[in-house]
C-alpha positions in Angstrom: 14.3 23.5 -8.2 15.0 21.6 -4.7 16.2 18.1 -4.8 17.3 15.9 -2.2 17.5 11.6 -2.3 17.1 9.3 0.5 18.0 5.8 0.8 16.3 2.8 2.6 17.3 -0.6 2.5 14.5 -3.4 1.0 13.5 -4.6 4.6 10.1 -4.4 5.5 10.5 -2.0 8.5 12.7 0.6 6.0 15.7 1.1 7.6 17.8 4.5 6.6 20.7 4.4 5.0 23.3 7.3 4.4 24.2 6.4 0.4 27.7 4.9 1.7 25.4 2.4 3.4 23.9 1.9 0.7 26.5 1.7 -2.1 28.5 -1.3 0.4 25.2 -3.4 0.7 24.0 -3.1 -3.0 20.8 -3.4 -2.7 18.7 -0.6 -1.1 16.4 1.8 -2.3 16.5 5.6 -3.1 13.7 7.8 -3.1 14.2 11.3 -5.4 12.2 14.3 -3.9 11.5 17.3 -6.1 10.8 20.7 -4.7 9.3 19.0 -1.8 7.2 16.1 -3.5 8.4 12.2 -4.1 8.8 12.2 -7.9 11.0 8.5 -7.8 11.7 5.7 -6.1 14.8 3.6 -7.7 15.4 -0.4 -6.8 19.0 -1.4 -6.8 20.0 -4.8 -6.7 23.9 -5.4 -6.6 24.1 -1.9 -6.9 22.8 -1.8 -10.7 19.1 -0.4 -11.0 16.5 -2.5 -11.3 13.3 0.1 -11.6 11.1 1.1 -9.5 8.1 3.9 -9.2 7.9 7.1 -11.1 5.1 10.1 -9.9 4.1 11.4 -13.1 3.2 15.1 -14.1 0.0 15.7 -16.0 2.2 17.4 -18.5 4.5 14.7 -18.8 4.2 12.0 -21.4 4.5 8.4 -21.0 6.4 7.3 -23.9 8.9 9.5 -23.2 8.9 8.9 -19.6 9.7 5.6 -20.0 12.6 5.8 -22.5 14.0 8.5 -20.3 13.6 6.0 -17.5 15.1 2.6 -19.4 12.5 0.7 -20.7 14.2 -2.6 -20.0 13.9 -2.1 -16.7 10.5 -2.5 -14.6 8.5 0.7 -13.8 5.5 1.4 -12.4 4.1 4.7 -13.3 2.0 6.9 -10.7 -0.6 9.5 -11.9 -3.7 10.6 -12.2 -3.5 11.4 -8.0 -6.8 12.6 -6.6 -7.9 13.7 -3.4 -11.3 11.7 -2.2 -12.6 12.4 1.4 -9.1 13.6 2.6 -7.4 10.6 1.2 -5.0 10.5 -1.7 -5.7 8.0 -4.5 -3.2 7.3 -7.0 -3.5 4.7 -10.2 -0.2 2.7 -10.3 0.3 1.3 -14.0 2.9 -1.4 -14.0 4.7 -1.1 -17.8 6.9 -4.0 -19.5 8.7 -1.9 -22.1 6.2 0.6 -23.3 3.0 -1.8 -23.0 1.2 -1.7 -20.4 0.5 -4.3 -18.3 -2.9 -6.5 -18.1 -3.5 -4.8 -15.0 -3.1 -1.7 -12.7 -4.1 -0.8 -9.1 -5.5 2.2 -7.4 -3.4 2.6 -4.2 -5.1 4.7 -1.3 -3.2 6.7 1.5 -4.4 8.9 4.7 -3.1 12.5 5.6 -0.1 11.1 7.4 0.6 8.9 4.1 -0.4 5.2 5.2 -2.0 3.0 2.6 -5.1 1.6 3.9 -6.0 0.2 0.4 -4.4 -1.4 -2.9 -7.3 -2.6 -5.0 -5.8 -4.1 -8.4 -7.8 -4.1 -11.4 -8.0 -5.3 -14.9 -6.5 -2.9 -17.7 -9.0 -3.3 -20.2 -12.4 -4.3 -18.2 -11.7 -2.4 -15.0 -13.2 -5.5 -13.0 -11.7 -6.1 -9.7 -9.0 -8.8 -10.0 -7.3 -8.8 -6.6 -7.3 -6.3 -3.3 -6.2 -5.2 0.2 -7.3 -3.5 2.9 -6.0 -2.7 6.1 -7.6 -1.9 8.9 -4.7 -0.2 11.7 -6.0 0.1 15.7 -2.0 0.5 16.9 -2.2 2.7 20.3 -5.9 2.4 20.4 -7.3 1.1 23.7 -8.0 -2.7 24.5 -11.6 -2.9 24.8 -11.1 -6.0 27.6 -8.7 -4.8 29.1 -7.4 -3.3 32.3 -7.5 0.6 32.2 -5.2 2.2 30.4 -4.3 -0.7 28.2 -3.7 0.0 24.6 -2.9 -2.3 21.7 1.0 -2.5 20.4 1.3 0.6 17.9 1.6 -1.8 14.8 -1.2 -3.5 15.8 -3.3 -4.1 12.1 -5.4 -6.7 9.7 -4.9 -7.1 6.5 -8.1 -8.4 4.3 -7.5 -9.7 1.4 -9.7 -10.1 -1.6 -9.7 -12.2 -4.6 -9.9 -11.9 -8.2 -14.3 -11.9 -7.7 -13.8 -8.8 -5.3 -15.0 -11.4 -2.6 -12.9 -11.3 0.9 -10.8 -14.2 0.4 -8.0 -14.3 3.6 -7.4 -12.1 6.8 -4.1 -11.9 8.2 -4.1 -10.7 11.7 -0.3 -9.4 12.7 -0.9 -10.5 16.6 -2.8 -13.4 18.9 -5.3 -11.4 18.8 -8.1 -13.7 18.4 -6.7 -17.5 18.6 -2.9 -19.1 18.2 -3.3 -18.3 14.4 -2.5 -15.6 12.4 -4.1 -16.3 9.1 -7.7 -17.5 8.4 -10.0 -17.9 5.5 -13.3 -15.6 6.0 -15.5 -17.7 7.5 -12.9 -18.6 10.1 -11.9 -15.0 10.7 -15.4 -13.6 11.7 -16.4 -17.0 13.7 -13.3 -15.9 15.6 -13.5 -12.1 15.9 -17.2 -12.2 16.9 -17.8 -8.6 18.3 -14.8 -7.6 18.1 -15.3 -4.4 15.7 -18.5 -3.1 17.4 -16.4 -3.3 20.4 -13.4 -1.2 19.1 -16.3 1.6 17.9 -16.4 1.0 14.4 -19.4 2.0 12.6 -21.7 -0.2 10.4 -19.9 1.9 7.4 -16.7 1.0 8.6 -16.8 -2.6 8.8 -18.3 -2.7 5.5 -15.6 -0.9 3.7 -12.7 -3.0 5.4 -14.3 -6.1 4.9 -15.6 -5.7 0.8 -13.2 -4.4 -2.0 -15.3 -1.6 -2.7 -16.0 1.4 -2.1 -12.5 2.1 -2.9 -12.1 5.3 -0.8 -13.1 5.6 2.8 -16.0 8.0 3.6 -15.5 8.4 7.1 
């Protein structure tokens, strides 16, 4: 068995750290590969573990996972990972000592690992309580603009859904439509007008960004 750790800190852009880095600012993030495979990523704060993420093994069982892991700390468990239409799909099941909590998500990633969706939903009814989607066009070519012109390469929209599965907020991560960056529905597709037909997306496509479900891309 292989096993090597890497440490980030808790800034959004994921800084590396060597693990002196990381021990002098206390709080950072290490990620645990097995044989090749993430199996954990631990939360420090002050240097003392907070919790974090554990990829569980079908033959692994949860009870004991936890009190292995601390169950006073706060864990999300990872399991039952699929493979839809060339994504990944994994449930994520937050735990508060051994219960489970009143809800879990369904996170889904692309070949090169990027979530493009985090659909959260309730434990018991399986309803849609909350959601995102993200739609990424970094690199790709501006449409109106002069040849050769492409979009900054983290150029993406986040669509956010509500606890009714309806699109509640977009939050564009550029100008790209108007001096704002968030905007309620309505005001987001009064202000995009054409703006997916002109970057090529398909009817299909637009649907899937802009409604909670389908869960998993099929295109």
């Amino acid at each position: 068995m292989s096993a090597k750790m890497i440490f980030f800190t808790t800034a959004y852009d994921e800084e590396f750290l060597t693990e002196e880095e990381a021990l002098e600012v206390g709080n950072y993030r290490k990620h645990i590969w097995i044989n090749n495979a993430l199996k954990k990523e631990e939360s420090y704060r002050e240097n003392q573990l907070w919790g974090g993420v554990y990829y569980l093994s079908p033959e692994e069982h949860v009870t004991e996972v936890l009190i292995t892991l601390g169950q006073h700390l706060n864990w999300t468990l990872r399991d039952n990972k699929q493979n839809i239409h060339g994504y990944t799909v994994w449930d994520c099941k937050p735990y508060s000592g051994l219960q489970q909590d009143a809800k879990y998500s369904k996170t889904v990633s692309d070949t090169e690992g990027i979530e493009v969706a985090i659909i959260t939903y309730d434990s018991v009814t399986h309803q849609v309580k909350s959601g995102l989607k993200i739609y990424k066009f970094g690199n790709k070519p501006i449409p109106w603009g002069e040849p050769g012109s492409v979009f900054d390469e983290d150029s993406e929209i986040f669509f956010r859904f509500s606890e009714d599965g309806e699109l509640d907020a977009v939050h564009v991560n550029d100008f790209l439509f108007s001096n704002d960056f968030a905007y309620t529905a309505t005001q987001f597709f009064r202000a995009a007008g054409n703006f997916f037909q002109e970057m090529g997306l398909s009817e299909e496509e637009i649907y899937y960004y802009t409604h909670a479900e389908p869960l998993v891309p099929n295109f």
